[in-house]
C-alpha positions in Angstrom: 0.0 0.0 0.0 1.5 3.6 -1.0 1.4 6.3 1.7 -0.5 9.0 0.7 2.1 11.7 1.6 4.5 9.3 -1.4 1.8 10.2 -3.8 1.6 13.9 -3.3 5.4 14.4 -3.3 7.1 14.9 -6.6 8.4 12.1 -8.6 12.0 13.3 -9.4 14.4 13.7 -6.7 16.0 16.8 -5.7 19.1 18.2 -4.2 16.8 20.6 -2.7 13.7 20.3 -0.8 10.2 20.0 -1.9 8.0 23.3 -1.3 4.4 23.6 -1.2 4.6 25.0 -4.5 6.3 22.1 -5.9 3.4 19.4 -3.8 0.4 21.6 -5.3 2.2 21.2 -8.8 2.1 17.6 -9.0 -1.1 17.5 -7.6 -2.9 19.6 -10.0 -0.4 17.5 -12.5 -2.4 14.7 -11.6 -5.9 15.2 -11.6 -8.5 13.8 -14.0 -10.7 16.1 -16.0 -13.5 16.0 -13.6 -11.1 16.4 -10.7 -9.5 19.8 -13.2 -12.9 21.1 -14.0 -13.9 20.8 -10.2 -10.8 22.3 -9.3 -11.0 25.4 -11.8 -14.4 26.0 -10.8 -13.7 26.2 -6.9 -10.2 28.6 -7.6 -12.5 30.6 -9.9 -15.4 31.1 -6.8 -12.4 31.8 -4.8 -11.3 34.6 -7.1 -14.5 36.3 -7.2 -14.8 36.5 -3.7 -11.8 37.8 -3.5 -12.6 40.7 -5.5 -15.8 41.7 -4.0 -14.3 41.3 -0.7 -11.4 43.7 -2.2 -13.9 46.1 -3.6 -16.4 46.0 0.1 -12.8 46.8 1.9 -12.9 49.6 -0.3 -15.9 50.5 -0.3 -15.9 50.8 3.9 -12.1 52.2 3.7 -13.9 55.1 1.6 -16.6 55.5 3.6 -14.3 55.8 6.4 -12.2 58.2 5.2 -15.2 60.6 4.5 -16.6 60.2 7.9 -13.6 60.8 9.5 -13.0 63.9 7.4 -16.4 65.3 8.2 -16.0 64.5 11.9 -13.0 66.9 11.9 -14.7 69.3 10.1 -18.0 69.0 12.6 -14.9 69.7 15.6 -13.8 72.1 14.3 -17.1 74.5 13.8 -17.7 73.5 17.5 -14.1 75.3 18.0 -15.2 78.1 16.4 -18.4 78.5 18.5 -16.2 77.6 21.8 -17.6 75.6 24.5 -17.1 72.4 25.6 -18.2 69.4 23.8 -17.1 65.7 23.5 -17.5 63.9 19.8 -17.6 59.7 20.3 -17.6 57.8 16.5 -16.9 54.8 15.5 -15.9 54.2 11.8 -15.8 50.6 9.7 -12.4 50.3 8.0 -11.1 48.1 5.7 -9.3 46.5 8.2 -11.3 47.0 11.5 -13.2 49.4 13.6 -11.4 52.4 14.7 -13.1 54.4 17.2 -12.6 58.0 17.8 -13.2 60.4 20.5 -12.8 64.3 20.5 -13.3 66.5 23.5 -12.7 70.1 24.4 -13.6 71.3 28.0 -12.5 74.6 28.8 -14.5 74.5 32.2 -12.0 72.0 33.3 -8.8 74.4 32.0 -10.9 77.0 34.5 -11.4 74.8 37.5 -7.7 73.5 37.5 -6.7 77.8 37.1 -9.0 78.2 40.2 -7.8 75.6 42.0 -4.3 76.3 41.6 -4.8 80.2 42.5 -6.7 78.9 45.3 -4.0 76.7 46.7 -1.4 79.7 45.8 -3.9 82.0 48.3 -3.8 79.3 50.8 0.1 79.1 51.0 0.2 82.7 50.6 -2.1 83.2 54.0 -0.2 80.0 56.1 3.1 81.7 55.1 1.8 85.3 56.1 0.4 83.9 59.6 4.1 81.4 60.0 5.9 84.7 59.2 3.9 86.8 62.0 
């Protein structure tokens, strides 16, 4: 009985050593014509979902692009107006979900002023009454 990894191996022998490429060569080398047919018609299925898989990456890279674009744009009149404001989006890529977030809070920028003229007033008044 012949092992089945003797059959898939190329018949000549080689200094070097056998490669997928050379195993998928001898077995396409060896099919029948239904085997063949069969064969074509699977790696031609596979091709054309290869391209509209290409074409839907595309398609949501595009998409993403624009979004993102208009996002930024959306920030940037909210800017302009001034305010505080927090933009959360998610986007579908071509090769995954990216997920943005924008903020602006000037009240925070204020309270952290506040506090730290505060805590200046306070040292100020323990070193005026330590100095006394």
């Amino acid at each position: 009985m012949v092992d089945e990894n003797e059959e898939l191996a190329p018949q000549k022998q080689s200094l070097f050593d056998v490669t997928a490429d050379d195993i998928l060569d001898n077995a396409l080398r060896n099919l029948d014509d239904k085997q063949a047919r069969d064969v074509t018609k699977k790696a031609a299925d596979e091709v054309v979902r290869i391209a509209i898989e290409k074409r839907l990456a595309e398609h949501r890279s595009n998409a993403a692009h624009d979004e993102m674009r208009n996002l930024v744009n959306n920030a940037n009149l909210l800017d302009q107006r001034g305010g505080d404001y927090q933009i959360n989006s998610t986007f579908e890529t071509a090769t995954g979900t990216t997920q943005v977030q924008i903020r602006r809070s000037k009240s925070t920028t204020a309270i952290i002023i506040a506090a730290a003229v505060g805590l200046l007033l306070i040292l100020s008044l323990i070193i005026f009454l330590v100095a006394r």
